[in-house]
C-alpha atoms as a printed R data frame, in Angstrom:
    type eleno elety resid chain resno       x      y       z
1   ATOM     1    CA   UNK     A     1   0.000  0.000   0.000
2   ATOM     2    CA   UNK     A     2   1.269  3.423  -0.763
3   ATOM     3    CA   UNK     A     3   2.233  6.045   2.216
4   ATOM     4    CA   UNK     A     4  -0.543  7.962   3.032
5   ATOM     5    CA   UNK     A     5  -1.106 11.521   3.126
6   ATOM     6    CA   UNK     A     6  -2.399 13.174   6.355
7   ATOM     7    CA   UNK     A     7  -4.385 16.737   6.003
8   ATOM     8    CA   UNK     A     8  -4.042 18.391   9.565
9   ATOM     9    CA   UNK     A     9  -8.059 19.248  10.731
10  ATOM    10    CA   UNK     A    10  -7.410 23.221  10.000
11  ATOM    11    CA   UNK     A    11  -6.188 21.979   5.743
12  ATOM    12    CA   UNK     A    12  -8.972 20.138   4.797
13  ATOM    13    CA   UNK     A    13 -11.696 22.328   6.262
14  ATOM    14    CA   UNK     A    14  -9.610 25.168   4.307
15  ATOM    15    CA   UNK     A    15 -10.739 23.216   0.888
16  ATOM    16    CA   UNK     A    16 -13.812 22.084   2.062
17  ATOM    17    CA   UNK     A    17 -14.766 25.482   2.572
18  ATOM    18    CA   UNK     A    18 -13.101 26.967  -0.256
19  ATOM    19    CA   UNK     A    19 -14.730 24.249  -2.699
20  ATOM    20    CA   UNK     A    20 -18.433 24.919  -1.602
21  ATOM    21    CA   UNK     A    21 -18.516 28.399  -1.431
22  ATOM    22    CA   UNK     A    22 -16.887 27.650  -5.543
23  ATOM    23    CA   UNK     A    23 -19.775 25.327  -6.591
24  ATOM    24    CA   UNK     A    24 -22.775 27.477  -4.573
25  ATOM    25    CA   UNK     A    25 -21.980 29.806  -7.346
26  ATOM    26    CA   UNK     A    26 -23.703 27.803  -9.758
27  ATOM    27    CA   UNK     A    27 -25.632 25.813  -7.238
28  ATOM    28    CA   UNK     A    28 -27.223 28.567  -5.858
29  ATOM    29    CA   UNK     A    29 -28.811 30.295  -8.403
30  ATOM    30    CA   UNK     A    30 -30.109 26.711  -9.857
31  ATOM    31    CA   UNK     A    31 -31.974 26.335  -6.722
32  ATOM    32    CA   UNK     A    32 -33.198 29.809  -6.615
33  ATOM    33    CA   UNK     A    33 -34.657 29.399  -9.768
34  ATOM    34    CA   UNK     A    34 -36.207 25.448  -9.019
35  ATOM    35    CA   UNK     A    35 -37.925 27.127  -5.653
36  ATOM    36    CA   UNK     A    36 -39.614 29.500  -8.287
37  ATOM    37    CA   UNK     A    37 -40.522 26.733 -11.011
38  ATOM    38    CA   UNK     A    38 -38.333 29.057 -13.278
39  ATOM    39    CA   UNK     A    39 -36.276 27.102 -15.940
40  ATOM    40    CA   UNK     A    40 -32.725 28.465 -17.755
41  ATOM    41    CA   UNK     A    41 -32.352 26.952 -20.871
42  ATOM    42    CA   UNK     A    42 -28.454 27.185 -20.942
43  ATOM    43    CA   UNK     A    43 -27.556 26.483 -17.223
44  ATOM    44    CA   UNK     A    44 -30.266 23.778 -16.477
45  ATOM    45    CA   UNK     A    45 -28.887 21.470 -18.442
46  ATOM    46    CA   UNK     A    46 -26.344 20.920 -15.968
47  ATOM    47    CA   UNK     A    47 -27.799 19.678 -13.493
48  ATOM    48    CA   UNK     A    48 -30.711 17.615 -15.592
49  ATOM    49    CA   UNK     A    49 -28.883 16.248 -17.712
50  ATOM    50    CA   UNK     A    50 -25.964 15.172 -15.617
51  ATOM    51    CA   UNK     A    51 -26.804 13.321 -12.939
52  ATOM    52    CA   UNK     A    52 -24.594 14.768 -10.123
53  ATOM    53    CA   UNK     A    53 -26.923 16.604  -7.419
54  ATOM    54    CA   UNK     A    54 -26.636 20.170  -6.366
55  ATOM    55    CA   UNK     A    55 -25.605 19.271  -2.785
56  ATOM    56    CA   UNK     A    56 -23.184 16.302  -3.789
57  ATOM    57    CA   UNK     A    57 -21.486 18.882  -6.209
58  ATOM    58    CA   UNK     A    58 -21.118 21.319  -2.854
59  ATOM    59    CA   UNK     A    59 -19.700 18.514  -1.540
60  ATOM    60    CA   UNK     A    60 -16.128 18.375  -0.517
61  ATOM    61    CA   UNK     A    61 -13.700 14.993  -0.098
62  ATOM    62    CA   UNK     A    62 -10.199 14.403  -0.851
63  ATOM    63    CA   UNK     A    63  -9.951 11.434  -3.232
64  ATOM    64    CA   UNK     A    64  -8.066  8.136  -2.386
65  ATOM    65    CA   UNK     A    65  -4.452  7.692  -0.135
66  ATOM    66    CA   UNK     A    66  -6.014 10.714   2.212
67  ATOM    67    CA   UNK     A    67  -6.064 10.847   5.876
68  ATOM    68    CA   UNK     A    68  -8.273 13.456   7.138
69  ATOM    69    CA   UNK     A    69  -7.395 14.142  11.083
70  ATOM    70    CA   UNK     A    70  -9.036 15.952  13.880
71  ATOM    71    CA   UNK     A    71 -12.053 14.670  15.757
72  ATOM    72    CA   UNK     A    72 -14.604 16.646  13.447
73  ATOM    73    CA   UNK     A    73 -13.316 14.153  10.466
74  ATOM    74    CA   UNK     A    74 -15.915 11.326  11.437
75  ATOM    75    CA   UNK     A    75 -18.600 13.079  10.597
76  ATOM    76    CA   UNK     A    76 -17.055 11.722   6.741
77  ATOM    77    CA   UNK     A    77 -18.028  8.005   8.484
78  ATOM    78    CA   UNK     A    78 -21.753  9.389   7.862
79  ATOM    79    CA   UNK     A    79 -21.070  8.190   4.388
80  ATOM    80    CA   UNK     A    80 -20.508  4.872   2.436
81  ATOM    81    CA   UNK     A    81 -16.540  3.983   1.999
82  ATOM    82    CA   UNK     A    82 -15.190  5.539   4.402
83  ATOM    83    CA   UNK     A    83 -13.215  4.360   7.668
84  ATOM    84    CA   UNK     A    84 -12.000  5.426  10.449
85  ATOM    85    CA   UNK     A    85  -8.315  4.745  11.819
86  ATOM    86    CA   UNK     A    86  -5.473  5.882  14.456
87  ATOM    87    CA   UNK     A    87  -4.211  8.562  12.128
88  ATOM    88    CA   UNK     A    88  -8.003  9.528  10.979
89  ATOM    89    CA   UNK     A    89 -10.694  9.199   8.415
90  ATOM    90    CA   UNK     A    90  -9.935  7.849   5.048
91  ATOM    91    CA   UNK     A    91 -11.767  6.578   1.649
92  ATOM    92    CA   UNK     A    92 -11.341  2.780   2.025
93  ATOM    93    CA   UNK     A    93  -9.551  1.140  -0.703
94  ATOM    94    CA   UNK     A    94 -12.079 -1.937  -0.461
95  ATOM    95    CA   UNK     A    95 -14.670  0.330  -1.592
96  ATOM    96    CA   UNK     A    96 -13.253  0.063  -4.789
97  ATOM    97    CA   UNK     A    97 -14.969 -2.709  -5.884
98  ATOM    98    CA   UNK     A    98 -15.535 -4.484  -9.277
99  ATOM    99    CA   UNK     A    99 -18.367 -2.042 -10.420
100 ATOM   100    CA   UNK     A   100 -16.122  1.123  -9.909
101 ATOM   101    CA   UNK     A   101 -12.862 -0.757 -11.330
102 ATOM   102    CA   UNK     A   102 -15.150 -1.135 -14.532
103 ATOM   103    CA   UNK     A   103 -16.087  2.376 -14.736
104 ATOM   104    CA   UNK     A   104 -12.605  3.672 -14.512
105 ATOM   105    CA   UNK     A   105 -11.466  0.580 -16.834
106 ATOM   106    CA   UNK     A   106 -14.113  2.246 -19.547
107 ATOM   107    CA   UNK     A   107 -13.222  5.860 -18.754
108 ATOM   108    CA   UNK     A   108  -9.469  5.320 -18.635
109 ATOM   109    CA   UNK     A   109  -9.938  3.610 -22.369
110 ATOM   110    CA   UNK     A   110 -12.409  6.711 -23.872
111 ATOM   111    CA   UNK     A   111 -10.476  9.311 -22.389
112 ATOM   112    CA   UNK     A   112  -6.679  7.862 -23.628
113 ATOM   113    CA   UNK     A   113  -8.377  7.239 -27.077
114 ATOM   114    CA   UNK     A   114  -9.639 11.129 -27.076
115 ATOM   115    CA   UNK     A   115  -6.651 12.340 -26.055
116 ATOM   116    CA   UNK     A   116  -4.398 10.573 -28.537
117 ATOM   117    CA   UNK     A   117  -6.306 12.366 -31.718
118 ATOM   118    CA   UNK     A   118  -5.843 15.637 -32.361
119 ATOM   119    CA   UNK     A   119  -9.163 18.019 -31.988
120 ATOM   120    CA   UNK     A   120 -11.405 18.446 -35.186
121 ATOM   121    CA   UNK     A   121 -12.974 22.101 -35.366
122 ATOM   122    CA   UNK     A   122 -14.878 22.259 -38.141
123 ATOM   123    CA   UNK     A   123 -18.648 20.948 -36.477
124 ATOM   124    CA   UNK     A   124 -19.515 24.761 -35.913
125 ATOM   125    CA   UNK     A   125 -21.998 23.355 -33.685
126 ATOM   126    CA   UNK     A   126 -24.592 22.273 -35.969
127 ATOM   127    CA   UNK     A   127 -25.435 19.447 -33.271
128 ATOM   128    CA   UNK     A   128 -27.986 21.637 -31.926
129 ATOM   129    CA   UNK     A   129 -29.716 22.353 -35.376
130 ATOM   130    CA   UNK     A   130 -30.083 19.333 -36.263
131 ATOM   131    CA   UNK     A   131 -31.882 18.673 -32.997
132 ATOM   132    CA   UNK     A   132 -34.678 20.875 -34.144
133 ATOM   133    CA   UNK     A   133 -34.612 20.886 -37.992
134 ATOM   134    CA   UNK     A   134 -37.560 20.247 -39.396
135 ATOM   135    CA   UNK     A   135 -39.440 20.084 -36.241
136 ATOM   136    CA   UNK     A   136 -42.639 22.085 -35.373
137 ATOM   137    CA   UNK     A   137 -41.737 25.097 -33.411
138 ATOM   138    CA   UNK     A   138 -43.954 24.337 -30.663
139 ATOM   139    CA   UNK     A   139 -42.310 20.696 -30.206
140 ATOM   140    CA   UNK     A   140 -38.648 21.592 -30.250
141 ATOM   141    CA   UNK     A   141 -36.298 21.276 -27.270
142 ATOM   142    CA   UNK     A   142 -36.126 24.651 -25.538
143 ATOM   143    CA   UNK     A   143 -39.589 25.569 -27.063
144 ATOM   144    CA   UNK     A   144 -39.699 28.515 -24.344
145 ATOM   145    CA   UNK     A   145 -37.378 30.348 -26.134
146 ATOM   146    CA   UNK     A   146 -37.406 31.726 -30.050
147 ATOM   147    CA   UNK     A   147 -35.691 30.598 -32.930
148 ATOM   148    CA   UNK     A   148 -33.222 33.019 -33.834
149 ATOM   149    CA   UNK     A   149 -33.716 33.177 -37.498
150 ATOM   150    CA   UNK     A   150 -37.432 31.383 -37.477
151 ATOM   151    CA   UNK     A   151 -38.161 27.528 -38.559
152 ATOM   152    CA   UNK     A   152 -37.488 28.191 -42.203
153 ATOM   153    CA   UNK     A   153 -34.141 30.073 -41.916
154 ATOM   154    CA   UNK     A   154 -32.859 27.311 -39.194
155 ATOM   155    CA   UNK     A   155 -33.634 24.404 -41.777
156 ATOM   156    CA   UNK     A   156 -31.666 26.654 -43.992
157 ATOM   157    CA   UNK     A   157 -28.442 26.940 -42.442
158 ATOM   158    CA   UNK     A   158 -28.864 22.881 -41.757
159 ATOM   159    CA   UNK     A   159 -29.639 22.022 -45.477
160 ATOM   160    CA   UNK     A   160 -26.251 24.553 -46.160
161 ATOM   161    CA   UNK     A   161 -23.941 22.604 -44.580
162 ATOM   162    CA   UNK     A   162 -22.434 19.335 -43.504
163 ATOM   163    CA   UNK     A   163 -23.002 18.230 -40.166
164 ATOM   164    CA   UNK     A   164 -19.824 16.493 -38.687
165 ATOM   165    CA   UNK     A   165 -21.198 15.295 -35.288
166 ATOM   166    CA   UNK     A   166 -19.175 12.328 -33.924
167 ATOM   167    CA   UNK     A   167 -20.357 12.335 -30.383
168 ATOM   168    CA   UNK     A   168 -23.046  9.768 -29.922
169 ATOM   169    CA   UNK     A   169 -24.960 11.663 -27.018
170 ATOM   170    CA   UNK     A   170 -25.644 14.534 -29.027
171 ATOM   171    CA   UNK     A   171 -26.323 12.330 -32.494
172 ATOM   172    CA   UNK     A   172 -29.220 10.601 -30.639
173 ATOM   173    CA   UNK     A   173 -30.867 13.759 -30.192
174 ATOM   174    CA   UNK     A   174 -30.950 14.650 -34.272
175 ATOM   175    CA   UNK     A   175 -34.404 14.714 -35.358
176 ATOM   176    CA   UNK     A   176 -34.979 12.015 -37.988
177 ATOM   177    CA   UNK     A   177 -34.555 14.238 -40.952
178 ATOM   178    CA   UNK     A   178 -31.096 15.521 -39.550
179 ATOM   179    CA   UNK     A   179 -29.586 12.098 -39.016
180 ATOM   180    CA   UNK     A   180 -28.648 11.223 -42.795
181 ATOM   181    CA   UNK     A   181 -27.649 14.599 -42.950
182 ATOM   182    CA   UNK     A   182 -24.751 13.883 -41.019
183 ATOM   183    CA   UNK     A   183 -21.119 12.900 -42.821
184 ATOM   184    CA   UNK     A   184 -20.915 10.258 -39.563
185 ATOM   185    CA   UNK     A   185 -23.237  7.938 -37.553
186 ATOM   186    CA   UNK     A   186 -21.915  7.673 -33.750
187 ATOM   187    CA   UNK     A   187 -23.397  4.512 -31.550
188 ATOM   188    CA   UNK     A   188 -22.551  3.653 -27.963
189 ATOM   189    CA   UNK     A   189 -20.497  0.919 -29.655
190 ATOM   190    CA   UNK     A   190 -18.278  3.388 -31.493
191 ATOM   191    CA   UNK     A   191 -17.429  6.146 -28.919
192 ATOM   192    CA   UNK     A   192 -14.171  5.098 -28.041
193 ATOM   193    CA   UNK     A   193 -13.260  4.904 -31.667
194 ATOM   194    CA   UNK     A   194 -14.957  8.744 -32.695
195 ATOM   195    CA   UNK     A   195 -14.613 11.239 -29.723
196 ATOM   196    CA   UNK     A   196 -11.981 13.917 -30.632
197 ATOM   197    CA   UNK     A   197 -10.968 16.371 -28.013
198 ATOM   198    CA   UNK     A   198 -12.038 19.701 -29.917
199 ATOM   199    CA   UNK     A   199 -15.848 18.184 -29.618
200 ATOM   200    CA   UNK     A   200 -17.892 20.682 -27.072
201 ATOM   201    CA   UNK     A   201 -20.027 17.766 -25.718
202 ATOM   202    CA   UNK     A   202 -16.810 15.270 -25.051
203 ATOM   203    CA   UNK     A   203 -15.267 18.308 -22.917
204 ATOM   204    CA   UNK     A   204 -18.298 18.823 -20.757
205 ATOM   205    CA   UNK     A   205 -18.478 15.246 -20.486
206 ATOM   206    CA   UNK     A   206 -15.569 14.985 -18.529
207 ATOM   207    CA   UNK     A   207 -17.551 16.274 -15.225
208 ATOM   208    CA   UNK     A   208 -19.455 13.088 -15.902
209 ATOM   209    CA   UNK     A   209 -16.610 10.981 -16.399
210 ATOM   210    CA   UNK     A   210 -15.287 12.860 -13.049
211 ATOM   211    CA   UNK     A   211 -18.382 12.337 -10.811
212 ATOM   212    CA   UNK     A   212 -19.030  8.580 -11.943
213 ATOM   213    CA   UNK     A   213 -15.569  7.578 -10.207
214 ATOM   214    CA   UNK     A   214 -17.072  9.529  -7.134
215 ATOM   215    CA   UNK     A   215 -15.526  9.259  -4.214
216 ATOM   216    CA   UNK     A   216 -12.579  7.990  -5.495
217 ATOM   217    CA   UNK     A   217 -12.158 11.448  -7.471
218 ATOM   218    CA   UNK     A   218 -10.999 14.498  -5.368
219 ATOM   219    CA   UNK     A   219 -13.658 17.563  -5.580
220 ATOM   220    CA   UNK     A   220 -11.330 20.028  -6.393
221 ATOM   221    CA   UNK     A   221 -11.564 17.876 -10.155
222 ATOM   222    CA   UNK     A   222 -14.977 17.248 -10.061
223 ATOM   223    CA   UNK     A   223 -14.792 20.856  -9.450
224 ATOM   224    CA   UNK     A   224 -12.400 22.166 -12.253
225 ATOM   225    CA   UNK     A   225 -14.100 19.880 -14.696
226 ATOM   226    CA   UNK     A   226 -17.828 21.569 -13.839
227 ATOM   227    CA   UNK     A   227 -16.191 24.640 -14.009
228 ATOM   228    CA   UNK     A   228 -15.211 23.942 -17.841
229 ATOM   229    CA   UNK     A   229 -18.418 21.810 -18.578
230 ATOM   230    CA   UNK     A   230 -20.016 25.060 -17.377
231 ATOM   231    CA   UNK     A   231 -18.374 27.608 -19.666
232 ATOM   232    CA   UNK     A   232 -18.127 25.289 -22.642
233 ATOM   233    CA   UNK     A   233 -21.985 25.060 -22.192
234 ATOM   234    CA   UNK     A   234 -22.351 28.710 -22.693
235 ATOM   235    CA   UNK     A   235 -20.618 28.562 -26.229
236 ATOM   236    CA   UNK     A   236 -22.795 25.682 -27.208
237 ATOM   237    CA   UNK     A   237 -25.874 27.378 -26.277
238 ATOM   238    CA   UNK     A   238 -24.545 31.066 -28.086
239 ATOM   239    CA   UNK     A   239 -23.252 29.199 -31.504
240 ATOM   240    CA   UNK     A   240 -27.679 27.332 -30.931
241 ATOM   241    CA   UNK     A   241 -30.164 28.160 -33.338
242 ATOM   242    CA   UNK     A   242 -32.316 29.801 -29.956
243 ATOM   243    CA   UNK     A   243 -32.583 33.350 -29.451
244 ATOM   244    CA   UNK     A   244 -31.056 33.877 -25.868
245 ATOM   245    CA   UNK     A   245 -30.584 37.510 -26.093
246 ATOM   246    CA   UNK     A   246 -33.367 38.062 -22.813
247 ATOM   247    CA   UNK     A   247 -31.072 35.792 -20.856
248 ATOM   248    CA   UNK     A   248 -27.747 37.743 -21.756
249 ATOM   249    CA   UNK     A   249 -26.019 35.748 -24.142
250 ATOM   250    CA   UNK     A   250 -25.095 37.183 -27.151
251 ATOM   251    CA   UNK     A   251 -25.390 34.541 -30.508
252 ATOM   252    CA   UNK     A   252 -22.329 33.399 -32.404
253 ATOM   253    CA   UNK     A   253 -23.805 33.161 -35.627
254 ATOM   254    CA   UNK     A   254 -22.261 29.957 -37.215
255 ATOM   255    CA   UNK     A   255 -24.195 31.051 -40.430
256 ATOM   256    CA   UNK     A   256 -21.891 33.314 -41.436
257 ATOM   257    CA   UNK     A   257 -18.071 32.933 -42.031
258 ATOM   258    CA   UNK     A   258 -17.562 35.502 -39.401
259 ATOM   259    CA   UNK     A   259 -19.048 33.458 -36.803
260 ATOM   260    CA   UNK     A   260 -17.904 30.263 -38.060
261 ATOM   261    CA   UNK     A   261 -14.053 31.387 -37.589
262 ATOM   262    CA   UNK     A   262 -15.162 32.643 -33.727
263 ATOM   263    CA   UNK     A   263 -16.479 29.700 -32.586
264 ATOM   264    CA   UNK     A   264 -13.892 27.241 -33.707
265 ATOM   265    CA   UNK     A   265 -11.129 29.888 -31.989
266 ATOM   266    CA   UNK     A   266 -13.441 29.485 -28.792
267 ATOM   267    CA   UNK     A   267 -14.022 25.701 -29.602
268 ATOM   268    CA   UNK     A   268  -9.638 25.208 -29.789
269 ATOM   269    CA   UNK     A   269  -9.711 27.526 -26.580
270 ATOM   270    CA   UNK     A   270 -12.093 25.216 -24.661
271 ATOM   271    CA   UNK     A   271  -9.668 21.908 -26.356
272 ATOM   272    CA   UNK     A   272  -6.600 23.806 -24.867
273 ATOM   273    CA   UNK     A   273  -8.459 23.880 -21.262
274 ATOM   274    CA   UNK     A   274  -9.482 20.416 -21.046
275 ATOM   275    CA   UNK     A   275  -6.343 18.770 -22.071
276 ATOM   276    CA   UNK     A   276  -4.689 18.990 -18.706
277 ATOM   277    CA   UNK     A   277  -8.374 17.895 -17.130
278 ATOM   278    CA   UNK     A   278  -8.373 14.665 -18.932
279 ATOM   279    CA   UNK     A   279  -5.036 14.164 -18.526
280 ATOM   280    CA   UNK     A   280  -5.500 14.255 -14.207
281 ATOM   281    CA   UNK     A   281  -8.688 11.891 -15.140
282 ATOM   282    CA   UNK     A   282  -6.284  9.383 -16.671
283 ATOM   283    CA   UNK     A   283  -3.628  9.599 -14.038
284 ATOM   284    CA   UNK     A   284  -6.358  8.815 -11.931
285 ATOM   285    CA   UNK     A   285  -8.570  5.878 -13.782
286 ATOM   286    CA   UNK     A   286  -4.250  4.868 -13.590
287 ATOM   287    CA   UNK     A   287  -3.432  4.932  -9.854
288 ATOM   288    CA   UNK     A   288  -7.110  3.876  -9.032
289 ATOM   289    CA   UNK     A   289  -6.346  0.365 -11.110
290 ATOM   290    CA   UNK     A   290  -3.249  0.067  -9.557
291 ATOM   291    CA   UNK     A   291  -3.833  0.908  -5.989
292 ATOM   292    CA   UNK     A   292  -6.716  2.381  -4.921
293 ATOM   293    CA   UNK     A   293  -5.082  3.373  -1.736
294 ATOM   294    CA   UNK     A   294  -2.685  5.582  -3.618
295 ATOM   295    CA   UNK     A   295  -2.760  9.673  -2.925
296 ATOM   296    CA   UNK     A   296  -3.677 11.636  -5.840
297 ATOM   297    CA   UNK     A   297  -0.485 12.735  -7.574
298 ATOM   298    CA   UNK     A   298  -0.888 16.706  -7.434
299 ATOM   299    CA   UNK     A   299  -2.187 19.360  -4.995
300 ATOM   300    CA   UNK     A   300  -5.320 20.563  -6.099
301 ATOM   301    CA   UNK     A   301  -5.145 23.178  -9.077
302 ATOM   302    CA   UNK     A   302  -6.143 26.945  -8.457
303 ATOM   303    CA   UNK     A   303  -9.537 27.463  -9.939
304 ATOM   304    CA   UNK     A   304  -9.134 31.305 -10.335
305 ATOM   305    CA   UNK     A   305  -8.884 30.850 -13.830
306 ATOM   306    CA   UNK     A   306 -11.706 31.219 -17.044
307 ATOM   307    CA   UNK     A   307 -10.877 30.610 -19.949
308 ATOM   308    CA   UNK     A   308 -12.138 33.320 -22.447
309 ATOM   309    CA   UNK     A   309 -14.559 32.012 -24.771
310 ATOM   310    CA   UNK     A   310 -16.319 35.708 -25.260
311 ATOM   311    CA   UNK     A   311 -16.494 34.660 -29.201
């Protein structure tokens, strides 16, 4: 087993702390808005279509190898996997069991295979008009909110160009006339062999990928990777055929050249910003297979950082 590392009582509340008051800035307005019945079409989608709850996303731990001292450390025995010892509370390696060696087994494979290809930036983010072309305007996804240039001039830009989606969760939304309208055809069987690492949907995937190896995944990751998953969802709502000028977000028109060429600069921006995340997922998936006792590698990154994706 691998030497521990022991976080003093006064450290770890210092990140716990510092994490949750991070997350409550998007967890807080979320559940503003869900005690009014008021829905965001750009920032719900975070927390309804991922899986990982509000409060578990507040929620601080420290990842495998990690002895947290002090006597207010067993409240952590309150939940499953971990133990206490002489030293402290810790994640217990048993915990790792068969189902969560498979998971990081998959996400170690998907995430090496991304990594290895270089990113593809020519999608423009069509993925989200072909999720509405040719449907009635009442029936589409976000049907709250206006199509920027009307049914007939979003089947337009669709029918214009090729669609180059290769990310299966976002193919499986097409509507049936978009589907042969796109150069590839992603399954679950093929993911491993078509996600590319300039794709908007396989960056903000990596929160999933993060909280699915929960708690063998320090928050500060989970953390970072929601942070991304949070900005990159912001360009993939702007570069949408929806009008979300009422909810502040100015539209990167990927009709014109113009906006083409700004939201493949943002798109290579966002690919620069998750390399380092997926790499510290695949260190991880690594140690975790080897010795799920082991400490994580690295101190916790500094999260003061955006990157700027103001295409």
């Amino acid at each position: 087993m691998s030497a521990l590392v022991v976080l003093a009582e006064a450290d770890w509340q210092a990140r716990e702390r510092a994490h949750a008051e991070r997350m409550r800035a998007w967890t807080g307005p979320h559940q503003e808005r869900r005690a009014r019945d008021e829905k965001h079409p750009v920032l719900d989608f975070l927390f309804t279509y991922y899986s990982h709850r509000p409060g578990h996303l507040e929620r601080w731990q420290p990842g495998p190898g990690v002895v947290l001292a002090g006597a207010s450390a067993r409240k952590f025995l309150d939940r499953p996997a971990y133990v206490e010892t002489d030293a402290g509370v810790l994640l217990d390696p048993a915990a790792f069991t068969g189902r969560r060696a498979r998971t990081a087994e998959f996400v170690l494979k998907l995430l090496s295979a991304t990594a290895s290809r270089s990113p593809r930036l020519s999608c423009f983010g069509l993925h989200e008009w072909a999720m509405v072309y040719r449907e009635p305007a009442d029936s589409v996804r976000h049907a709250q909110v206006p199509l920027r240039l009307g049914s007939a001039g979003t089947d337009e830009v669709v029918e214009s160009m090729d669609i180059r989606c290769g990310h299966y969760d976002a193919f499986r939304f097409f509507t049936d006339p978009a589907r042969p309208r796109n150069t590839l055809a992603p399954t679950r069987e093929s993911q491993v062999a078509l996600e590319q690492p300039g794709c908007l949907h396989a960056n903000m995937d990596l929160f999933k990928w993060a909280y699915k190896l929960d708690p063998f995944v320090p928050a500060e990751l989970v953390g970072d990777c929601f942070a991304l998953a949070a900005d990159v969802r912001e360009l993939d709502m702007r570069a949408s055929p929806y009008d979300l000028a009422d909810y502040g977000y100015r539209p990167v028109p990927i009709e014109t050249a113009e906006g083409r060429a700004s939201y493949a600069r943002a798109q290579a921006g966002f690919a620069e910003r998750a390399a380092p995340l997926r790499a510290r997922l695949i260190g991880l998936c690594r140690a975790l297979l080897s010795d799920p006792a082991k400490p994580p590698e690295t101190a916790p990154e500094s999260p003061d950082y955006r990157a700027d994706n103001s295409a």
